[in-house]
C-alpha positions as CSV (number, residue, x, y, z in Angstrom):
1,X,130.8,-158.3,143.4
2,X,132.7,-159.3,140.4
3,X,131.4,-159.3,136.6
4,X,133.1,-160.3,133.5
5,X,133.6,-163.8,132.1
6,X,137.1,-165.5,131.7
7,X,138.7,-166.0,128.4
8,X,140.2,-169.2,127.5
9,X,143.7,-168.9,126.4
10,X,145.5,-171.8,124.7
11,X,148.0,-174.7,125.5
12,X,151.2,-174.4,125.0
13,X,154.5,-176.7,126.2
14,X,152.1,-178.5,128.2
15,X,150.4,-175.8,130.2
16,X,146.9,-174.9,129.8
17,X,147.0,-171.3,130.3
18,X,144.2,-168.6,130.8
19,X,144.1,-164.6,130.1
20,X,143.2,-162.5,133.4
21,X,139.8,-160.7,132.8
22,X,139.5,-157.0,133.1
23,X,136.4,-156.2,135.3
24,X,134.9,-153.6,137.9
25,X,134.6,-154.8,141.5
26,X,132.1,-153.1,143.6
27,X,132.3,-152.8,147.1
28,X,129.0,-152.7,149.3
29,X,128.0,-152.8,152.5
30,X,124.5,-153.1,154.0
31,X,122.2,-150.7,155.0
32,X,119.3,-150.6,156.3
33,X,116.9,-148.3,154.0
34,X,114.3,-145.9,155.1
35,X,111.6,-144.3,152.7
36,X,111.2,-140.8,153.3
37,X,107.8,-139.3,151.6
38,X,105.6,-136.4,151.5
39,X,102.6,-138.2,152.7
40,X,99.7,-137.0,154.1
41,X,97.5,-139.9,156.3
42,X,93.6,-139.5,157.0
43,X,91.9,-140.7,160.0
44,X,88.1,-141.6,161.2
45,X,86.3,-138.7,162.5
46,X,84.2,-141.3,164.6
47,X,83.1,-144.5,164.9
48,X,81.4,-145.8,161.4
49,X,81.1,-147.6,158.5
50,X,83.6,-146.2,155.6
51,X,83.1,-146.2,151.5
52,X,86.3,-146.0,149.5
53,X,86.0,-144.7,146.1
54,X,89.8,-145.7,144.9
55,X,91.7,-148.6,145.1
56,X,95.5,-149.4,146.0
57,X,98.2,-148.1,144.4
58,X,95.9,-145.9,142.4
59,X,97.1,-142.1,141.3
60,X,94.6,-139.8,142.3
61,X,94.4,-136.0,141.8
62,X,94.0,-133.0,144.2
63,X,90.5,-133.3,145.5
64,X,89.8,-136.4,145.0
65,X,87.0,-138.2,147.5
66,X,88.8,-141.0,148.7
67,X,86.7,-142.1,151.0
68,X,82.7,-141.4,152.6
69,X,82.5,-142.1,156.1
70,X,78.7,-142.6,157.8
71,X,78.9,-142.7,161.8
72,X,75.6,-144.2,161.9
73,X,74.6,-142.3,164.5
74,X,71.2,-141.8,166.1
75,X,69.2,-139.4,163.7
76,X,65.4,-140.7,164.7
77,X,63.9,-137.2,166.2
78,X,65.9,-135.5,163.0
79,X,64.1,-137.7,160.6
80,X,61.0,-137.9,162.2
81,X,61.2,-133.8,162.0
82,X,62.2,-133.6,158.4
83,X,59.3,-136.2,157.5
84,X,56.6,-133.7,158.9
85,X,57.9,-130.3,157.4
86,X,58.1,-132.0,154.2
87,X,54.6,-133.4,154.9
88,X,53.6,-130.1,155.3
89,X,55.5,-128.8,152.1
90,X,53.4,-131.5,149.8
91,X,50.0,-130.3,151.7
92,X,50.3,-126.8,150.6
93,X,51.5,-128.2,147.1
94,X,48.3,-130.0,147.4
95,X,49.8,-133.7,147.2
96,X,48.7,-136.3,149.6
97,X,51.3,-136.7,152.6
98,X,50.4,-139.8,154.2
99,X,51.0,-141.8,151.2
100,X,53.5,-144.2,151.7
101,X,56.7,-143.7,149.2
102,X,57.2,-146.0,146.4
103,X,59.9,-148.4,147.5
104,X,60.5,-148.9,143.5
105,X,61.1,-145.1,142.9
106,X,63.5,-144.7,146.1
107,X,65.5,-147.7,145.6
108,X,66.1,-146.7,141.5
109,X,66.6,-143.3,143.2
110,X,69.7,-144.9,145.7
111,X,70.7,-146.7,142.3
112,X,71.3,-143.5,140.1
113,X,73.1,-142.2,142.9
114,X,75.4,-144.9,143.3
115,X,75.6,-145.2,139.7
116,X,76.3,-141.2,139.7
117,X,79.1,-142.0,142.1
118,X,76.9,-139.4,144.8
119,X,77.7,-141.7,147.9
120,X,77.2,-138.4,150.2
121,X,73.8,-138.5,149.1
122,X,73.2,-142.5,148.9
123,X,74.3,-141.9,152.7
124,X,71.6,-138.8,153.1
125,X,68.8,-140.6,151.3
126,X,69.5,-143.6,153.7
127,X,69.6,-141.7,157.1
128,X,66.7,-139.4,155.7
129,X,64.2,-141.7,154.3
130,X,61.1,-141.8,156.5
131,X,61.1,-145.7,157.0
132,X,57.7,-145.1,157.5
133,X,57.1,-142.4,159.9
134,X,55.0,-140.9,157.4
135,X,52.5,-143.0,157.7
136,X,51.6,-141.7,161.2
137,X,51.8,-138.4,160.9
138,X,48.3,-136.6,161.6
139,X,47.2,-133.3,160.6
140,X,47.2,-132.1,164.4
141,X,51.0,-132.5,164.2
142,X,51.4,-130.3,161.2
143,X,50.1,-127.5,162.1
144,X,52.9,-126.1,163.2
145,X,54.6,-126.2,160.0
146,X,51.2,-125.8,157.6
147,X,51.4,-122.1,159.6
148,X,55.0,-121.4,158.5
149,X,55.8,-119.5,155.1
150,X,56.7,-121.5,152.1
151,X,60.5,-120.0,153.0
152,X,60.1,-120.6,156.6
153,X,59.4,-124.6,155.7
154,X,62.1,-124.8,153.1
155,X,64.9,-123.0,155.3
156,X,63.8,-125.3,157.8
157,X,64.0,-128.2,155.7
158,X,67.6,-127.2,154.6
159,X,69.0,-127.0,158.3
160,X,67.5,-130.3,159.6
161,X,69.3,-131.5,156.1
162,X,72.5,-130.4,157.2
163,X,72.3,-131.8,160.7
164,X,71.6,-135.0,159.2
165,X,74.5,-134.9,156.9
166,X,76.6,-134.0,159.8
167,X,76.9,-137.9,160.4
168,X,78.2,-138.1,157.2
169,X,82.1,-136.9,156.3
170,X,83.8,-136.7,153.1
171,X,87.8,-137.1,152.6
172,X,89.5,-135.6,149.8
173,X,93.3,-135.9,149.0
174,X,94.9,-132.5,149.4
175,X,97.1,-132.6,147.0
176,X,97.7,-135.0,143.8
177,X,99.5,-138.8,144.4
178,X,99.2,-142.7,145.2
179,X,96.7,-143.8,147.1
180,X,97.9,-146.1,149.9
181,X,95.8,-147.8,152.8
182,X,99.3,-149.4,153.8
183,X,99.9,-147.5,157.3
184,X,102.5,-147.8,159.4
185,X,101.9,-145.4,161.8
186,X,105.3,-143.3,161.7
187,X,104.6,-141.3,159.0
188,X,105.1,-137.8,160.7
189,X,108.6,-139.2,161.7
190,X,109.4,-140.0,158.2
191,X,108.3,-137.0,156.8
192,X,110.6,-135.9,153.7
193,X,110.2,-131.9,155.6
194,X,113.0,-131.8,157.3
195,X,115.9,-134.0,155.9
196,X,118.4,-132.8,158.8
197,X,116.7,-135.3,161.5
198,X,117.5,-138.6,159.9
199,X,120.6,-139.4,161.5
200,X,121.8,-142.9,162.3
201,X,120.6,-142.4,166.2
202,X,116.8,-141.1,165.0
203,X,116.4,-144.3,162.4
204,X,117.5,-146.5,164.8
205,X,115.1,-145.9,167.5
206,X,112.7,-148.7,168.2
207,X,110.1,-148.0,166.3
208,X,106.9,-149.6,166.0
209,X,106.0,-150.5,162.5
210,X,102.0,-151.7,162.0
211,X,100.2,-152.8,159.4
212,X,97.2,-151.2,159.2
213,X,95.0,-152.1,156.1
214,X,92.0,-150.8,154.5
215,X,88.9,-151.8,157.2
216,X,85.4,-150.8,156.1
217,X,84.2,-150.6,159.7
218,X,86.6,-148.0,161.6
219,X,86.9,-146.4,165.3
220,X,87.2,-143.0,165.9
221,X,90.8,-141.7,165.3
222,X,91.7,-145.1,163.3
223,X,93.6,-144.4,159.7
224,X,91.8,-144.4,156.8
225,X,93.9,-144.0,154.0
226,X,97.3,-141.7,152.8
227,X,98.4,-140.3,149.9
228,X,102.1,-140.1,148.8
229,X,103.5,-138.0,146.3
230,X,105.5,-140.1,144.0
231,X,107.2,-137.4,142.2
232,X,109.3,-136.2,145.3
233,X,110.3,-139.0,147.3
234,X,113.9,-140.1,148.6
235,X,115.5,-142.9,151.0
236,X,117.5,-142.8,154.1
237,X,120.3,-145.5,154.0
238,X,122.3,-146.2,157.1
239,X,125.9,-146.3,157.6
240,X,127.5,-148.1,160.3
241,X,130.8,-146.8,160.1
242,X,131.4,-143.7,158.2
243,X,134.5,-144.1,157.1
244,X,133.0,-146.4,154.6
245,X,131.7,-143.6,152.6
246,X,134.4,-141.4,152.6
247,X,134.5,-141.4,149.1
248,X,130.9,-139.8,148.4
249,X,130.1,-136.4,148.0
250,X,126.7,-134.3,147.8
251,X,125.8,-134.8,143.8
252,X,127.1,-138.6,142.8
253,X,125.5,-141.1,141.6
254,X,124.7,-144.1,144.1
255,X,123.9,-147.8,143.6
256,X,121.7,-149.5,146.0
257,X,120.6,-153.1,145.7
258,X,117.7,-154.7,147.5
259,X,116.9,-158.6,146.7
260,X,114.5,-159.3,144.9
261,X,114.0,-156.0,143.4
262,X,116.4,-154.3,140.2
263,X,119.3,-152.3,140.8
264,X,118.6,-148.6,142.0
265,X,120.1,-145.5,141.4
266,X,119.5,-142.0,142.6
267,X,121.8,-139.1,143.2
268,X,123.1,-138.2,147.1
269,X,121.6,-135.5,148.4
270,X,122.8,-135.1,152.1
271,X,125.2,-137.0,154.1
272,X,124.2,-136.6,158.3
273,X,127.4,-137.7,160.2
274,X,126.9,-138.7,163.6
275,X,130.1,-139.6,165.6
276,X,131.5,-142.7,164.1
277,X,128.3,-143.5,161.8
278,X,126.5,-141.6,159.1
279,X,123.3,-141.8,156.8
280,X,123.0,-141.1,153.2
281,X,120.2,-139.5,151.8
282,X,119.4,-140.4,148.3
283,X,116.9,-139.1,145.9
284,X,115.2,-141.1,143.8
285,X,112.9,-140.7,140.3
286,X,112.2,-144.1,140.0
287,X,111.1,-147.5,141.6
288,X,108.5,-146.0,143.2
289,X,105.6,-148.6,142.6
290,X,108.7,-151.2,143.4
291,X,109.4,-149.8,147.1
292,X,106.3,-147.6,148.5
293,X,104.4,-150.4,150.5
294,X,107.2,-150.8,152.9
295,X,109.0,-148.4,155.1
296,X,112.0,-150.2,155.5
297,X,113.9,-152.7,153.3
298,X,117.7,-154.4,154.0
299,X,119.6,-153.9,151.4
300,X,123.5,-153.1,150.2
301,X,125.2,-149.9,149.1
302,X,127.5,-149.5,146.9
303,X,130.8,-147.6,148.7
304,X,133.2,-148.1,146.2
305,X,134.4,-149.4,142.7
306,X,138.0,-150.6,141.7
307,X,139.1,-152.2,138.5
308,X,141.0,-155.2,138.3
309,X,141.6,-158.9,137.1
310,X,139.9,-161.7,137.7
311,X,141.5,-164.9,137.8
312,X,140.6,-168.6,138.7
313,X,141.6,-169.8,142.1
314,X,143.5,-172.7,141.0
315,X,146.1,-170.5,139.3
316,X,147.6,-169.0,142.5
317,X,150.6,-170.6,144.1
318,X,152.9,-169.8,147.5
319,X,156.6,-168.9,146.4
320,X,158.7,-167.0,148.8
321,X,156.6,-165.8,151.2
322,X,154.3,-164.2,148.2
323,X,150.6,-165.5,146.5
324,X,151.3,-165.3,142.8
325,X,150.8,-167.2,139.4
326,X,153.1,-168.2,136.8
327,X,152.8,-166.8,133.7
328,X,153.9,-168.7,130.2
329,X,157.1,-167.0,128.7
330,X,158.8,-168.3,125.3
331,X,159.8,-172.3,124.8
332,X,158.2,-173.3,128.0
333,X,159.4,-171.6,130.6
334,X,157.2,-169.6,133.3
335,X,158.3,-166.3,135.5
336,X,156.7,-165.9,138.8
337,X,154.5,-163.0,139.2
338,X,152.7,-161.8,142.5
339,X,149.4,-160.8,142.5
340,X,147.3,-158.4,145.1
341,X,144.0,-160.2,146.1
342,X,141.0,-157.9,146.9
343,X,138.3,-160.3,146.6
344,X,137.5,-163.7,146.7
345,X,134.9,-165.4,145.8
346,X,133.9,-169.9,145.4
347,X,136.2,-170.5,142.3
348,X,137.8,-166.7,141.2
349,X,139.7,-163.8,142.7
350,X,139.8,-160.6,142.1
351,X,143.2,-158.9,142.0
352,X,144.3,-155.6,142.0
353,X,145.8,-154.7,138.8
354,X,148.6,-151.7,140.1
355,X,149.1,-148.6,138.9
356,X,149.7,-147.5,134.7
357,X,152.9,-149.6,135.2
358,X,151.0,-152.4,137.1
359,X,153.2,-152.1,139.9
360,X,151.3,-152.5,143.3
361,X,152.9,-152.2,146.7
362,X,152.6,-154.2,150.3
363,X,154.4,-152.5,153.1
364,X,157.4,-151.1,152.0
365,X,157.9,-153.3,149.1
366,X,156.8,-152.7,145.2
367,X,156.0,-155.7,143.2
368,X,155.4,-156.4,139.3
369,X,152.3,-157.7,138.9
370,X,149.4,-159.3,136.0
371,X,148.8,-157.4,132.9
372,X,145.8,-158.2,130.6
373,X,148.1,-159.9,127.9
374,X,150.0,-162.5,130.5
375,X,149.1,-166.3,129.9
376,X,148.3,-167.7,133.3
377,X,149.0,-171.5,134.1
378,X,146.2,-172.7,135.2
379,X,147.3,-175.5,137.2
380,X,150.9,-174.2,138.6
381,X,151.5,-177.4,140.0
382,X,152.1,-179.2,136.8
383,X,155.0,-177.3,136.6
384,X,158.7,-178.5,137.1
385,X,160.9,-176.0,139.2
386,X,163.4,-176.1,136.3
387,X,161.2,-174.3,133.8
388,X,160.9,-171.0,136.0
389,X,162.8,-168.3,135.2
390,X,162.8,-166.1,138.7
């Protein structure tokens, strides 16, 4: 990868001649890119219908309900049990308990609770309500509660409460982050805990990635929901052959590039070799929002930078054995001078520029090459043998 633009020089005898333009080539490679997270995923504790209470992407903090999950199980003999100790609670109150509830006051009692963001108990009031059990309820059945204490009824009233709500499970997030209900299903194995696993043989297995999304009806053991932390996440890149990254050490600064989304960079943290291959860990304190839906992107990596020249294509000539360009000297005459091509790209190459006395070496053999002030001809093949000096 080559930046820079190419300045015009000016004509002179004839030839149309161009500067060589200082620039920074970067070598990369690809990679296939992992994200590593401390994530925690929540699952179904049965079969149900589930409430969520956040929405993608969203930060939540520690003890957040995320979700309300109702199994809809089979509460009848509960309910019809509650409905005749509370019958017997408003008898001893002296209120009438055969009266059939107010639909009006228990439907604006649901709606507070909803409003009040108290889906727990929208849930209770639902699998509680006496649907009308109440109204055939007879005195004969009560007795057994209108003998109980006042404490005995209202302990008992407590318990079958509970066992209702036992249908009913709340899920909090442990610990503050993004909510995600992208699941893949590997997030143990990508768990930032222990960084020494990722080698190149462990990301490479065959793993199955799903994608699981947010379901309001859910199985027993399905996924829910996770949540990431966003402030301590990093990326596994993969390295087919190692000697690629011979140059990078624990602490510099890396350069990855994924289409589509902004240069990143983030600071190695761990190198794992494994025989001839190797994977870089880098940590990251940005791009988050950018990169967390997916677990793995393709992408490039940046293993090494070199300055040089670059120069158009159509100045480079064969002479003795040698790629080169003539460069403009006094009253018209142009000197042969080889050049060292790195890269190449449609129209320009990039050249390596030597040492401090831009000398650069093939084999055995040292060679003279470009400097920033030369005048390249453009087209060397306007040139007449007699006007070159070497």
């Amino acid at each position: 990868m080559v930046f820079g633009k190419l300045l015009r020089g000016n004509r002179v005898n004839d030839y149309k001649t161009i500067f060589p333009t200082l620039t920074t080539f970067e070598k990369d490679i690809d990679t296939t890119i992992y994200n590593l997270f401390e994530e925690k995923a929540y699952y179904a504790n049965g079969d149900g219908v589930v409430v969520f209470h956040a929405s993608e992407g969203q930060k939540v903090p520690s003890g957040y309900e995320v979700a309300s999950l109702n199994l809809m199980g089979d509460v009848s003999s509960l309910k019809d049990e509650l409905a005749k100790v509370n019958a017997a609670i408003k008898i001893k109150k002296g209120i009438e308990p055969l009266e059939k509830e107010n639909s009006k006051t228990f439907t604006k009692n649901l709606q507070e609770q909803i409003k009040d963001k108290n889906f727990a108990g929208v849930y209770y009031d639902i699998n509680s309500s006496d649907n009308g059990i109440s109204e055939n309820i007879n005195t004969a059945e009560l007795k057994e509660y209108l003998e109980m204490s006042d404490a005995a009824l209202n302990y008992k009233k407590e318990e079958l409460e509970k066992e209702i709500s036992k249908y009913n499970f709340s899920y909090k997030s442990e610990f503050s982050g993004i909510l995600s209900y992208k699941i893949d299903g590997n997030e143990e194995y990508f768990n930032i805990s222990d960084l020494d696993k990722f080698t190149y043989k462990y990301l490479n297995r065959n793993y199955n990635f799903k994608n699981l999304e947010m379901e309001t009806r859910v199985r027993n053991g399905e996924p829910l929901f996770k949540i990431i932390n966003n402030l301590n996440w990093k990326v596994a890149c993969t390295i087919s052959n190692a000697s690629n990254i011979a140059n990078y050490n624990i602490g510099d600064s890396v350069k990855i590039q994924i289409p589509e989304l902004e240069d990143i960079y983030g600071v190695v943290e761990k190198i794992n070799k494994d025989e001839n291959h190797a994977v870089i860990i880098v940590s990251l304190d940005r791009y988050f929002e950018n990169m967390y839906s997916n677990r793995v992107h393709d992408g490039k990596i940046i293993v090494n930078k070199t300055k040089g020249f670059e120069i158009p294509k159509s100045t480079l000539i064969e002479r003795n054995d040698l790629t080169g360009v003539y460069v403009q000297e006094i009253k018209g005459l142009v000197k042969f001078v080889p050049v060292d091509i790195v890269s190449e790209s449609n129209d320009t190459v990039f050249i390596n520029r030597g040492n401090k006395q831009s000398v650069f070496s093939i084999g055995e053999k040292s060679y003279k090459t470009l400097t920033v002030n030369d005048a390249i001809v453009i087209n060397p093949k306007t040139v007449d043998e007699s006007r070159i000096l070497n």
